[in-house]
N, C-alpha and C positions, 0 to 999 in steps of 0.2 A: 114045709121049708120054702119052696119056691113063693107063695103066698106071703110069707115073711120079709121074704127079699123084696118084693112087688110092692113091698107095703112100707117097708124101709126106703125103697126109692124113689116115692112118690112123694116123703118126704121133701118141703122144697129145702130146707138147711141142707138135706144131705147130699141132695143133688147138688146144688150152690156151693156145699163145702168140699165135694168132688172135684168140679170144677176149677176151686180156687185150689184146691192140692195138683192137680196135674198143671193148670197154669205156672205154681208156684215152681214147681220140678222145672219144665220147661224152661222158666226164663235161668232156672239158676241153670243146667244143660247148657243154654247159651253165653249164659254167662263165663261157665267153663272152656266151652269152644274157644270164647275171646282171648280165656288167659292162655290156652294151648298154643290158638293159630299165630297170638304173638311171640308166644316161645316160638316157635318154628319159623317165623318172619326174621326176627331181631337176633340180634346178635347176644349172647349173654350178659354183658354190661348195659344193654338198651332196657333187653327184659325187664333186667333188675328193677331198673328206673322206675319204670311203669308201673311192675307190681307195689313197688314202697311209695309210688305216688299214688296209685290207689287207692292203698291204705290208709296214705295221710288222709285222703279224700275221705273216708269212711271217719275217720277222727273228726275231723275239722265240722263234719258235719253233723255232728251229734248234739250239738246245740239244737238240732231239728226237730228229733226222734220225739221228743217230746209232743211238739205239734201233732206227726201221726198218730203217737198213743193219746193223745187226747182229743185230736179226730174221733179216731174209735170208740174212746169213754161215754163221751158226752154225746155223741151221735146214735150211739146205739141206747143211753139213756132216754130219749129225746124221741125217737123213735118209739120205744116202748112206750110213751107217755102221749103219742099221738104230735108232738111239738114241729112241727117239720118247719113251721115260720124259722125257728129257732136254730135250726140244720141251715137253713139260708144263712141265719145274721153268722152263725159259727165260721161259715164257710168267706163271708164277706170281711170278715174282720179279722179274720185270722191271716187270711190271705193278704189282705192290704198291708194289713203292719210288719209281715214277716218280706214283703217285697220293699217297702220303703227302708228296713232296717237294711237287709241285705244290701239292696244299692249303696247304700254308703258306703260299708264296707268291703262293696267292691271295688265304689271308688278311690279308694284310699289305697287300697292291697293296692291298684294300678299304679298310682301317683308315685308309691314305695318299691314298683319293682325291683331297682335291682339290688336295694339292701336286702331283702326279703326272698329273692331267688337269693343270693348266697346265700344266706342263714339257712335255708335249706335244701342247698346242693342239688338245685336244678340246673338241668346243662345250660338251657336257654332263654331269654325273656320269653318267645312265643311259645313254649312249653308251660313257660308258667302263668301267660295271660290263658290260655284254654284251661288249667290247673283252677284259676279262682273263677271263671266261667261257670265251668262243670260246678264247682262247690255252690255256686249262687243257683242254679236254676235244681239240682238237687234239693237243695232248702226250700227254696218255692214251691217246689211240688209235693211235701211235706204233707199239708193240710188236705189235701184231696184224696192222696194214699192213705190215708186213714179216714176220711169220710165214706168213701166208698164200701169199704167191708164190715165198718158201723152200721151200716145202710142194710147192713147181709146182700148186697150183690155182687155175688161173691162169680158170679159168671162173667160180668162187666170187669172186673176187678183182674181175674185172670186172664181174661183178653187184652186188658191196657200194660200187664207188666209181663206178658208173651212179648206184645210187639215191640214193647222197649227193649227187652234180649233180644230178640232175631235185628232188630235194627240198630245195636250196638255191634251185635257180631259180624254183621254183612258191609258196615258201614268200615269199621276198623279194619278190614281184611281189602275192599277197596283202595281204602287212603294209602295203608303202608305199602300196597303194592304198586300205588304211585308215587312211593320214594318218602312218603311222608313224616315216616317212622313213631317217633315216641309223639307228635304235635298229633299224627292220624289217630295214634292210638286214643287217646286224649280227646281229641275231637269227635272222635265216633259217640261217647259219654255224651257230648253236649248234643248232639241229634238224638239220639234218643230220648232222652229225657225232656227237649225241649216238645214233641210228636208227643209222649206221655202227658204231659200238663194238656195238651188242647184235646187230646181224650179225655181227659178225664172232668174239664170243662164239661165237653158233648153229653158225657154221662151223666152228668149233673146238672143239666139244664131245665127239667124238673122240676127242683128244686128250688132252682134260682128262679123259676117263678110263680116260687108262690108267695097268696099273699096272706097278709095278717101282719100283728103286730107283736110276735115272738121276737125279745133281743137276747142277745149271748153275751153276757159282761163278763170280762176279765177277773173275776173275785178273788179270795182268797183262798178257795176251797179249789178253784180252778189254777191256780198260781202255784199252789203249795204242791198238785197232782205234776203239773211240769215240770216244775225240781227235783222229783223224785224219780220224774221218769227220765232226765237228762241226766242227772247222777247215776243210773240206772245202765244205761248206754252208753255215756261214756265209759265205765268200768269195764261194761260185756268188751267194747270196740279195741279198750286196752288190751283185754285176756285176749281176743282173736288176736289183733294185726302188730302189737308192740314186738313179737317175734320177728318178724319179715323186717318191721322198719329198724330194728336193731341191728339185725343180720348184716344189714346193708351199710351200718356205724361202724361195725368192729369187724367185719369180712371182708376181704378185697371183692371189687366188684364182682368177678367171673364167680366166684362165691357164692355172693349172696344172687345171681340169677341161677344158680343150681340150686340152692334153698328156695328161691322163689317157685323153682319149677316142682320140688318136692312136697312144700303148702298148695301150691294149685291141683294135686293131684289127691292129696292128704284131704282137702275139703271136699271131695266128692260125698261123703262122712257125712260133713256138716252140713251143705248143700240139701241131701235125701232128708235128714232130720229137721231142719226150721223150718222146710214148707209148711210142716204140720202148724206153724204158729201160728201162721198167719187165719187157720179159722177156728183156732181153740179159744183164743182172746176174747171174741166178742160172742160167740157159746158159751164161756166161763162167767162170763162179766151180764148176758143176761139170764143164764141161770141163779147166780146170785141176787141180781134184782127180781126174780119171779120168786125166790124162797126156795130153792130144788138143788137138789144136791151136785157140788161145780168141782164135788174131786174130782168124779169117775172120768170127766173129757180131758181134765189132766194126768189121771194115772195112767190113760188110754193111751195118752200122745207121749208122755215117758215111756211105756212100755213099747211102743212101736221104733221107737227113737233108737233105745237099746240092742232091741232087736236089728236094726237096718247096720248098727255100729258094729256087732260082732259080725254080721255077716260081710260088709264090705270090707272090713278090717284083715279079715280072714282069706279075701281074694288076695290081697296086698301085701299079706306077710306071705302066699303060698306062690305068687306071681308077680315080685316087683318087679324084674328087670322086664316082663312081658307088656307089664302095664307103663313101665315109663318108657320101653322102646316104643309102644304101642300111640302115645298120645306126643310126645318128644321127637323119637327118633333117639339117633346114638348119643346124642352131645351130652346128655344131662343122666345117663346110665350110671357112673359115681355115686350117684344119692336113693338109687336104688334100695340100698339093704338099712335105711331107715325109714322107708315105706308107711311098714305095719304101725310101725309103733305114732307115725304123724297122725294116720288115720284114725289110732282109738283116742288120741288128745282130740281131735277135732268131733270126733262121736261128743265124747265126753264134756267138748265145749258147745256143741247144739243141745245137750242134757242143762246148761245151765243158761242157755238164752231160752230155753221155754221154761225155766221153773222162774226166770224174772217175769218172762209175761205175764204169767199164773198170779204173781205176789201183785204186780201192776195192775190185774184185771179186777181182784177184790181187795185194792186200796188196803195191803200190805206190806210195809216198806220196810220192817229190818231188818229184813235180807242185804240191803243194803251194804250193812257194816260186814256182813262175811266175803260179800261182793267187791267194795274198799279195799279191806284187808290182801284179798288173792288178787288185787290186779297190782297192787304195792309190791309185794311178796315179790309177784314173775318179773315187775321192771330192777327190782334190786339184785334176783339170783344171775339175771341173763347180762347186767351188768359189770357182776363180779364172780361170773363163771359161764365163761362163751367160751373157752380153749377149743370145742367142735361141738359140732352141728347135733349131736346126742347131746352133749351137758345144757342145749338150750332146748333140748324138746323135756328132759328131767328138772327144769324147770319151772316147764307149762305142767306137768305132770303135779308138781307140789302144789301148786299155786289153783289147781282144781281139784283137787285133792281136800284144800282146805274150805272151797267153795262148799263144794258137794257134800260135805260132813255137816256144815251149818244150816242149808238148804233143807236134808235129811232131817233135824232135828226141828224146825220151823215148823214144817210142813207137817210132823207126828203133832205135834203141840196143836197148830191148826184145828188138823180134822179132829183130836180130840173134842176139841172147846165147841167143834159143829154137832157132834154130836150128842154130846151133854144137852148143847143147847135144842137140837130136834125132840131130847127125852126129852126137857123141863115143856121144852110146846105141848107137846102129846098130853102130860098129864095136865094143863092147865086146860084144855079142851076137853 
């Protein structure tokens, strides 16, 4: 047994994917810390703010996602294939056009502030000049965050999105505590991330010099994979955060920062659960390209997921008010005795952001349509049945409900037609 173990961890994937699993914990820990210490800084209508501008932030930026998942695709493609010229041109052209785009768009968000802060009830232009900050230099950093663990360095990987957590958390608990409030909070986003891009530079500087004449063309086959992985993430981004920013439309403020505080608690769930994705993706994706079998690291990663879901679930239904007096204090104890039941929707939405990475990794897309479908579904019920903070979590309830049925049936059909096709190999050899 211990020789097993010895021999398992000598492995360098496994070590590297160790690695990027306690990284991934880590920054989301801090990331956690962030949304608690500004509960406990801000005031409940400040909180609010923050958490539904965060969200939007996660929205708005989804236009990105694709960049990383196509970091990861094609880098880890490229890699296996010996192309590392090509890892450079990837990284040079990806990067340039995704900053040139950006800037405009910045510049314009600017020019249109203050139509644009009221359309979405921001309290202040400086809130909302840090607001399209944070979204632009998140998008920039886009293409490195998935080159990176394309790369399987998955130890560099987890060191650049640690320090981005500890330096969001330390930076934001500063600011507000010089008076800075919702702009600190905000502002902490922008240092960090801005520290992230020049690591992750540093780690890639390798790369950037090598030479050869590998280029990375924009093609079709490359065009077609980012539509589907931006369709992809916008949907997942809906199912997560369209709860909190709704909350926030149709609950009076003090409200919807006790909901806020009830989702930041509820995601500890989903938090434990997506670290796992970030090194199943590019496992799955070059198991596939080697010809070997890419269920097992995803039935692995579902079944780990499940398991972390019943169990933290189970803390939260047998200890809410402990846990929300515990991370809170007294203010936000009211949302206590729907605890449990935020927890297993948030389980059960880390269950459906790894089976999209799964379908994304071996260029499976329609999952899609059952993905479409349930993020429509939860903006319609939560719509036209938010009366209390239960009728919107039996919302996210249906609306994954119908996810996870479609998924479930994808995925049998899948491994069937893999293994058909494994027999029909065997007897041609």
């Amino acid at each position: 047994m211990r020789g097993k173990i010895k021999s398992l961890w000598a492995n360098r994937v496994i070590r590297g994917g160790s690695a990027l699993y306690i990284g991934g914990i880590l920054v989301n820990v801090f990331n956690y810390f962030y949304r608690v210490a500004m509960g406990r800084m801000m005031s409940p209508a400040d909180f609010g703010e923050v958490i539904a501008l965060i969200s939007l932030i996660m929205i708005l930026t989804v236009p990105s996602t694709p960049l990383h998942s196509a970091g990861v695709r094609f880098t880890s493609e490229f890699k296996a294939k010996g192309q590392l010229s090509k890892i450079k041109s990837l990284i040079v052209r990806l990067t340039g056009f995704v900053t040139l785009i950006v800037s405009v768009f910045a510049v314009l968000a600017i020019i249109l502030a203050e139509p644009l802060q009221q359309f979405l009830s921001i309290s202040s232009l400086p809130v909302f000049y840090v607001f399209v900050i944070s979204i632009a230099l998140l998008t920039i950093s886009s293409v490195n965050r998935g080159v990176l663990p394309g790369l399987e360095r998955f130890k560099k990987t987890a060191a650049m999105i640690t320090v981005e957590g500890a330096v969001k958390f330390f930076a934001a608990v500063l600011l507000v505590s010089a008076g800075f409030q919702i702009v600190g909070a905000l502002s902490a986003v922008v240092i960090s991330v801005a520290i992230l891009i020049a690591m992750s530079f540093y780690y890639l500087k390798d790369i950037l010099k090598v030479k050869g004449d590998g280029h990375f063309s924009v093609d079709s086959k490359v065009l077609a994979y980012m539509f589907f992985a931006f369709l992809s993430f916008l949907f997942l981004n809906i199912i997560l955060n369209s709860d909190v920013i709704l909350v926030k439309r149709y609950f009076s403020a003090d409200d919807a920062g006790l909901y806020s505080a009830i989702s930041t608690v509820g995601r500890i769930v989903f938090i434990a659960g997506t670290a796992l994705g970030g090194i199943m993706f590019p496992i799955v994706r070059r198991k596939k390209d080697t010809g070997e079998n890419y269920f097992k690291p995803f039935a692995i990663t579902v079944a780990l997921i499940l398991a972390i879901t019943i169990l933290a679930s189970a803390f939260l239904f047998l200890f809410p008010e402990f846990t929300m007096q515990l991370l809170f204090g007294g203010k936000y104890l009211e949302g206590a005795s729907i605890l449990g039941y935020y927890g297993v929707a948030m389980g059960l939405i880390a269950v459906i952001f790894i089976s999209s990475s799964f379908f994304l990794a071996v260029d499976k897309f329609s999952y899609l349509y059952g993905l479409f479908a349930a993020s429509m579904l939860q903006l319609v019920l939560i719509k036209f049945w938010h009366a209390s903070f239960l009728d919107v979590i039996r919302a996210l309830f249906i609306s994954i409900s119908l996810y996870l049925l479609w998924a479930l049936i994808l995925t049998l059909t899948q491994y069937k037609r893999e293994i058909e096709n494994i027999r029909v190999n065997k007897i041609a050899t």
